[in-house]
N, C-alpha and C positions, 0 to 999 in steps of 0.2 A: 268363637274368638280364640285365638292363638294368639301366645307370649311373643313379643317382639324381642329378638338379639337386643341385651344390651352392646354399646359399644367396650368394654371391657376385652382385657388382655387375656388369651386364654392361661386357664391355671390348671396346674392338676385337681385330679379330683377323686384322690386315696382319701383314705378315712380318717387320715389327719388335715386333710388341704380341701376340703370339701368350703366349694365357693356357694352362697345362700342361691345363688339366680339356679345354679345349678341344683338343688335342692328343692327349691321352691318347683320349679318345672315337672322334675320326677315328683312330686306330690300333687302337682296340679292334676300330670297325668293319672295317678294314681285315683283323683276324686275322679274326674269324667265322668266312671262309668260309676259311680256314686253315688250322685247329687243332679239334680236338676238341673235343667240346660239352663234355667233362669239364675241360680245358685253360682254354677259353673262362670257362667257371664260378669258374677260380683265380684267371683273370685280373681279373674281376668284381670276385671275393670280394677281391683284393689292393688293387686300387684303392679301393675305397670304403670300405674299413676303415683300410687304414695310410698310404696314397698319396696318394688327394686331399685329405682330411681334413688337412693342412699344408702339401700342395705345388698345391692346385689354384686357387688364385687364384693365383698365381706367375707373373708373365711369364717367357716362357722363356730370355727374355734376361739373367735374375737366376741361371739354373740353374748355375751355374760350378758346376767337380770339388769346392771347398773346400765349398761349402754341400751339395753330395749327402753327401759324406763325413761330416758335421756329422750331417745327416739317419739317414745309415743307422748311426753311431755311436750316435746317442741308440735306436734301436729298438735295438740291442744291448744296451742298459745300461736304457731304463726304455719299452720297444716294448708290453708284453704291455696290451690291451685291460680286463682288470678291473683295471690298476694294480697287476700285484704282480711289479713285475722288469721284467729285457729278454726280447726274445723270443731263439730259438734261431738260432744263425749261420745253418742251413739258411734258414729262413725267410730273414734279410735278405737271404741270398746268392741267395734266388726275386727279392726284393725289386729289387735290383744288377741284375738281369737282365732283370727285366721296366722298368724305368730306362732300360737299355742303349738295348733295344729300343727303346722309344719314341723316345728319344734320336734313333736310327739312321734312325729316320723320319721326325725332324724334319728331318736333314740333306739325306735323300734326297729331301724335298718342296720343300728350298731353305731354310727356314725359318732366322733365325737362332739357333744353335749354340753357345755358347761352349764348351762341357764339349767338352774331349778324350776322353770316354769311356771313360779309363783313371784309374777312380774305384778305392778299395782294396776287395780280393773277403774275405769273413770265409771262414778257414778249414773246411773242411767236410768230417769223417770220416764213412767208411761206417760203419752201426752194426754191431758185431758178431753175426753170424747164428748160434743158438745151433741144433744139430740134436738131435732128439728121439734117447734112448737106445732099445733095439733092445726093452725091454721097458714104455717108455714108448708107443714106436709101437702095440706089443699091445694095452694096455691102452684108448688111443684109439681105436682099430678095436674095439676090443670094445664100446665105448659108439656109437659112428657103425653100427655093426651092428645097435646091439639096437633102433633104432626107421627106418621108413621115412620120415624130415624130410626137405625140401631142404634144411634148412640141411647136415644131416647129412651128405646128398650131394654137396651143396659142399666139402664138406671133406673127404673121403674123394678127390675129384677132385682135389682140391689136391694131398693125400697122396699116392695114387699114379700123378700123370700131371707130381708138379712143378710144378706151376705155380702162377701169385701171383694175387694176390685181381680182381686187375680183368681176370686172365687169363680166370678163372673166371667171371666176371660177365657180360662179354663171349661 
């Protein structure tokens, strides 16, 4: 996946006029060879849907802690893409992160900086993992038995080697 051109006015892009899309892009390239293509693809999928879409004509010089904070509050309260809500603290707290980062790369290319990089983190609990009852497992394995699927198999390796879905996939 590749970054789509916002529609934005071209700007300079000296180390005072430094536009985020433009930032953002050189760091995306920058992870590629990084991070995994499945990683890479989040990172894609985040920037072009919640990220540049309001921060990417942005000089970087405008990014002060008050206005992230602003930023990643309103995706709390009214974030979610078909308009109905915020989105989930997890998400903005990917959001916060991949922010960071970038951030961090502005600093370390020179670039000017203002955010101290200690913007507020949304809380984030692990979900509760619920384990199948000992006659529930039966019942499962007796359906994952009665037909030769991969899906089937997949889940049966799940089942009894432990392991999670991208374990599996991989």
């Amino acid at each position: 996946a590749m970054l789509k051109e916002p529609k934005i006015p071209e700007m300079e892009t000296t180390v005072s006029k430094v536009v985020f899309y433009n930032l953002a892009k050189e760091w995306l390239d920058f992870k590629k060879a990084h991070v995994k293509q499945s990683t890479y693809a989040h990172y894609v999928h985040m920037l072009e849907k919640h990220l540049l879409p309001q921060l990417g004509n942005t000089y970087l010089s405008a990014m002060t802690t008050l206005a992230i904070e602003k930023f990643l509050q309103d995706k709390l309260c009214s974030g979610r893409l078909d308009g109905k809500g915020g989105l989930s603290n997890k998400t903005v707290s990917d959001m916060r992160s991949v922010l960071k980062m970038i951030l961090q790369y502005a600093k370390r290319k020179g670039y000017f900086c203002p955010s101290n990089l200690d913007f507020f983190a949304p809380s984030v609990h692990a979900p509760k993992i619920e384990i199948l009852q000992y006659e529930e497992q039966q019942r499962l394995e007796q359906i994952l038995l009665s037909e030769p699927k991969p899906l089937y198999l997949g889940i049966l390796i799940a089942l009894y080697g432990g392991l999670r879905i991208g374990e599996v996939c991989a």
